[in-house]
N, C-alpha and C positions, 0 to 999 in steps of 0.2 A: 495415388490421390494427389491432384493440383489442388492443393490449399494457398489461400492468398492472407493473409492479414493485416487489417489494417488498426492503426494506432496514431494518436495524437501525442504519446507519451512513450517514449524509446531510450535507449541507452544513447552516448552515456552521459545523458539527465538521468538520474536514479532518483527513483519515488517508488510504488508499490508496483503499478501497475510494469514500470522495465523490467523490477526485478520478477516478478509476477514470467513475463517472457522471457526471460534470461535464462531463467529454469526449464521452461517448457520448451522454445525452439528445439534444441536438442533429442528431445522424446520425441517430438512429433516429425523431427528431420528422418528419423530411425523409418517412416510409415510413409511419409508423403514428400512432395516438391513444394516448397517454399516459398513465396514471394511476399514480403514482408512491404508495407509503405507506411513510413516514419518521417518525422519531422530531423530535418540536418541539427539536428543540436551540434556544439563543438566538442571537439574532441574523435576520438578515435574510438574505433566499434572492432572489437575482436573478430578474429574470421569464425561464422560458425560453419562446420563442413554442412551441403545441401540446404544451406539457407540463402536468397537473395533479399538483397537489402538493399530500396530503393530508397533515397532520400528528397526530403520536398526543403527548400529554403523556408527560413523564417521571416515572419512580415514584420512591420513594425507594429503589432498591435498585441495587447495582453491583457490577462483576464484577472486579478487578483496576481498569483504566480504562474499560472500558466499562459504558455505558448502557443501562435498559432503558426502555420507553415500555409502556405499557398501550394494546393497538390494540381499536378499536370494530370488533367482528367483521363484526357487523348491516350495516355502512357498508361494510366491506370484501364480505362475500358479493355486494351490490346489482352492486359493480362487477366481480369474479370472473366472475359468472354469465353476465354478457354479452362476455366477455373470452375471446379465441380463444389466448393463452398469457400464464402469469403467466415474467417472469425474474425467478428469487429470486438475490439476492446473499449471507444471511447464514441463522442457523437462530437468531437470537434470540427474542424474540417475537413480533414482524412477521412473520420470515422462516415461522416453525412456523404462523402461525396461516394464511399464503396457501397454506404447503403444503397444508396440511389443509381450506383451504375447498377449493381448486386438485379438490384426491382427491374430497370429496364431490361434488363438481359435474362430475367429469370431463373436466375440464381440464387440458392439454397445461402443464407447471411445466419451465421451463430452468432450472438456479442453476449458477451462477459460482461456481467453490471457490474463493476468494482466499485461503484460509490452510486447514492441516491443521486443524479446529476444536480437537480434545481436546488436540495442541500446544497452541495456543496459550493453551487453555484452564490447561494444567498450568505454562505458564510466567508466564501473568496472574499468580497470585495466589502468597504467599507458601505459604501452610498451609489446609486438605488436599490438596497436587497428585496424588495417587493416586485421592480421590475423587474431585476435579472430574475426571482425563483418563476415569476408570469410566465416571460421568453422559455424558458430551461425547458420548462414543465411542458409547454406546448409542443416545442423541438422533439424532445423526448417520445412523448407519444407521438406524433407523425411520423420518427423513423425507427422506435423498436414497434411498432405496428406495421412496418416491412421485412422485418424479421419473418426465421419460419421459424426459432428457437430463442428463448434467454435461459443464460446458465446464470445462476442465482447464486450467493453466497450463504445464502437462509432464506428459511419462511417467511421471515418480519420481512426482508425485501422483497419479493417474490408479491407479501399482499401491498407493501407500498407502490408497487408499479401498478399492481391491478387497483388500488385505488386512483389512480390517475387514470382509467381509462385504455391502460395497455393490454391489450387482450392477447396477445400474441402467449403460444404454451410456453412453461416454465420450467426447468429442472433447478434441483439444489444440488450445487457440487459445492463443497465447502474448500475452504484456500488449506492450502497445505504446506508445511515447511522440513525440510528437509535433515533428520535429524539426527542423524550421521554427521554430518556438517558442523550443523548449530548444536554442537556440546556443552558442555559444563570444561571450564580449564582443569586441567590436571591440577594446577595451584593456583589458586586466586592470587596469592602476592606474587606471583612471577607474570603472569596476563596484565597487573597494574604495572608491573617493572619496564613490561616493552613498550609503553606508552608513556614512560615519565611519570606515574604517580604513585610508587609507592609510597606505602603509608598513609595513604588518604583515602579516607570514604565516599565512595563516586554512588551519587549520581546522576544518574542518564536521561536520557533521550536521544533517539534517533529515526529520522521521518524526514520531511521536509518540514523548511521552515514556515508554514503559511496559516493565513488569518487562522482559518479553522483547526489548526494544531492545539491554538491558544498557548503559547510560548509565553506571554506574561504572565499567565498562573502560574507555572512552574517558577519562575523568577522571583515570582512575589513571594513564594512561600518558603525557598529555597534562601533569600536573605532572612525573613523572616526566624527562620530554625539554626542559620550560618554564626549569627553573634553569639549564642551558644554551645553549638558545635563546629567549632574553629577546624578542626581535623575534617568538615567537608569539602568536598567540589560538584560543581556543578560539568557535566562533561555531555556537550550538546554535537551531536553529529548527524550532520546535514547542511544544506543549504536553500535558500531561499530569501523571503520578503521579510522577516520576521527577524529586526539585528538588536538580538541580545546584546550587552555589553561586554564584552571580555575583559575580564580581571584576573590577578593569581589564583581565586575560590572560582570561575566563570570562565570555564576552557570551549572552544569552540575552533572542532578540528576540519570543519568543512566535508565537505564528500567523500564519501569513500567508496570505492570500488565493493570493499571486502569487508563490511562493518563487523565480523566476526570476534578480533583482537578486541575491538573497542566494548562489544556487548561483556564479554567473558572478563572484563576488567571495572564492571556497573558492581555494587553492591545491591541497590534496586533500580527497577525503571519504571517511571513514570511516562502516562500516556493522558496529556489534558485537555484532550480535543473536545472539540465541539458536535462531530459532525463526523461518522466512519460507518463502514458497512462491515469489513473484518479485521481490518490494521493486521497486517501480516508483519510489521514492522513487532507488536504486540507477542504477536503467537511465536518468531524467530528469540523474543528475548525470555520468552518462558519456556522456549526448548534448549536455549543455553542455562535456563537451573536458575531465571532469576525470580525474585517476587518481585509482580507488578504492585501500581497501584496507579489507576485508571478509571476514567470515567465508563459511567456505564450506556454506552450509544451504540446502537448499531446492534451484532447478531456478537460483541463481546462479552453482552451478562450471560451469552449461552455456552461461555466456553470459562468466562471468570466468575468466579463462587467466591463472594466473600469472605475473607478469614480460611477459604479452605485449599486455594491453591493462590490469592491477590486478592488486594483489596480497593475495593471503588470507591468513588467519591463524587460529590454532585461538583457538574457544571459548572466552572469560577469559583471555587469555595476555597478561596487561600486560605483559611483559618483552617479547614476539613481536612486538607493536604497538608499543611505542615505538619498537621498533630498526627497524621499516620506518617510521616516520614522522621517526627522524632520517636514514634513506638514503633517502628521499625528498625533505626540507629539504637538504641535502647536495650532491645532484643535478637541477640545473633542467631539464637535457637530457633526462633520465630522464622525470621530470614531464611536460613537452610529449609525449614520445613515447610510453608511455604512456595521457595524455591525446587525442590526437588518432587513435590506435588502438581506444581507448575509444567515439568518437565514431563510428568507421566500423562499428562494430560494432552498433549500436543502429541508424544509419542503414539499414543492410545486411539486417538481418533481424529487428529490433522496431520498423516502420513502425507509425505509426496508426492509419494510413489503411487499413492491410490488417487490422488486429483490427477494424477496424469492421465492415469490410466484411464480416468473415466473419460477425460473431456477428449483424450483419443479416439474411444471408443463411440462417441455420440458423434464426433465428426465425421467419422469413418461412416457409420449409414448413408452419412450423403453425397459419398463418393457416388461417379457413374460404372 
């Protein structure tokens, strides 16, 4: 199988959507030929064996935190043309132009919804958010209605595009995390050891930093609990728009390749976005044994029970979030259980190994 894929969001920028491919290239290198078109972000891209990896320069322009690249069409058509399915992951400029080579050439185009776009669009940026979710929304339907597939993350997304007007058929693969990987530490105070915090109650976050994270609830609510509970930290991994202060209680370690060490050393994690379809950042930190406590957006109340594996909270509600992250510092026993309900929940029905397999196998039909 000639698979092409195209993306607006690659390593090594890590967000959902790289690590989302970081995982999969490898399964799908095992079945098919590879050509990958991504934005030149800086930095350095591991060799993956049977992957090509084309890169496009960045322009000067940006979207809230995201990136845009200027893609060489001419370069992309050559490989299209011989390409038995493009999987699009985004509708940036990358994503819009394999669409549309994809259409002229009559080519079979799969794209992966990883967020509502015109969401996410309207929560990026500060001022026009009426225009941009206008623009999003329209983009959107003109090019996944060139599709001949969307692979879905849930139902709730799946009828959100079809209320827009995108008619194009729908599967639901759900995101999966690899759980083998994302353990529980052997010791929780030796995971906070290798990071310099022992003896301190962490917590976390780790995503990117942008509008739609909402990084000042968590801050707000995190001082708010801090003048009391002196023995916390705040321990934020990622980067982005979004510059929390850094202080001794306010740690911020920037990117990481490998966010593993730093999950398995969280006491809880918070998730206070605005705006998500499955936060795989979410399901990676409940398959390390942690308890969330997270908003409820997206296809995450279908996976987080309140009080029975995380706990939710409305939208901006610093007062709602502190007082469950002081009853959860409060309660260790809670924590572990919880935590460990959190894990079997991820184990049990968001395997990796089965989203691979699936989005393998729906590719594969449309080989020639």
């Amino acid at each position: 199988m000639r698979l092409v894929i195209t993306t607006d969001c690659f390593i090594p920028r890590w967000d959902g959507i790289a690590r989302f491919l970081s995982l999969l290239l490898p399964e799908l290198a095992k079945h098919a030929q590879i050509t990958v078109f991504a934005p030149k972000f800086p930095g350095r891209i591991p060799l993956m064996k049977g992957v090509r990896i084309v890169r496009f320069p960045l322009i000067n322009i940006q979207f809230g935190d995201i990136f845009f690249s200027k893609p060489e069409t001419g370069v992309m058509e050559k490989v299209i043309r011989e390409a038995d399915v493009i999987f699009n992951q985004t509708i940036g400029p990358i994503g819009r132009a394999g669409i549309n080579i994809a259409h002229k050439y009559k080519k079979p185009v799969v794209s992966y919804i990883h967020s509502i776009d015109w969401e996410l669009a309207k929560r990026a940026i500060r001022h026009p958010k009426f225009l941009a979710e206008w623009f999003v929304k329209i983009l959107a339907r003109r090019l996944y209605n060139k599709c001949a597939l969307l692979l879905v993350p849930s139902n709730d997304a799946a009828d959100l595009l079809s209320g827009n007007k995108i008619h194009t058929k729908k599967e639901v693969v759900h995101m999966g995390v690899p759980v083998s990987r994302f353990a529980p530490p052997k010791s929780k105070s030796e995971a906070k050891k290798r990071i310099g915090l022992e003896g301190r109650r962490v917590i976390g976050f780790c995503g990117r930093l942008a509008r739609e994270k909402d990084l000042p609830t968590l801050y707000s609510a995190f001082n708010k609990i801090h003048a009391k509970h002196r023995h916390t930290v705040l321990l934020i991994v990622g980067e982005g728009l979004e510059q929390i202060p850094q202080s001794r209680s306010v740690i911020r370690v920037g990117r990481k390749d490998d966010v593993i060490p730093y999950l398995q050393a969280m006491d809880i994690f918070v998730l206070p976005s605005l705006t998500e379809t499955s936060s795989l950042a979410t399901m990676e930190a409940m398959s390390v044994g942690l308890p969330v406590i997270v908003t409820p957006v997206g296809n995450i109340r279908e996976y987080v029970v309140h009080k029975k594996n995380g706990l939710l909270f409305a939208r901006q509600d610093v007062d709602e979030l502190a007082d469950q992250l002081i009853y959860l510092l409060k309660h260790p026993k809670i924590r572990k259980t919880l935590g460990k309900e959190a894990r079997n929940t991820i184990a049990k029905n968001y395997s990796w190994d089965t989203t691979a397999e699936k989005i393998r196998k729906i590719l594969s039909t449309f080989s020639s």
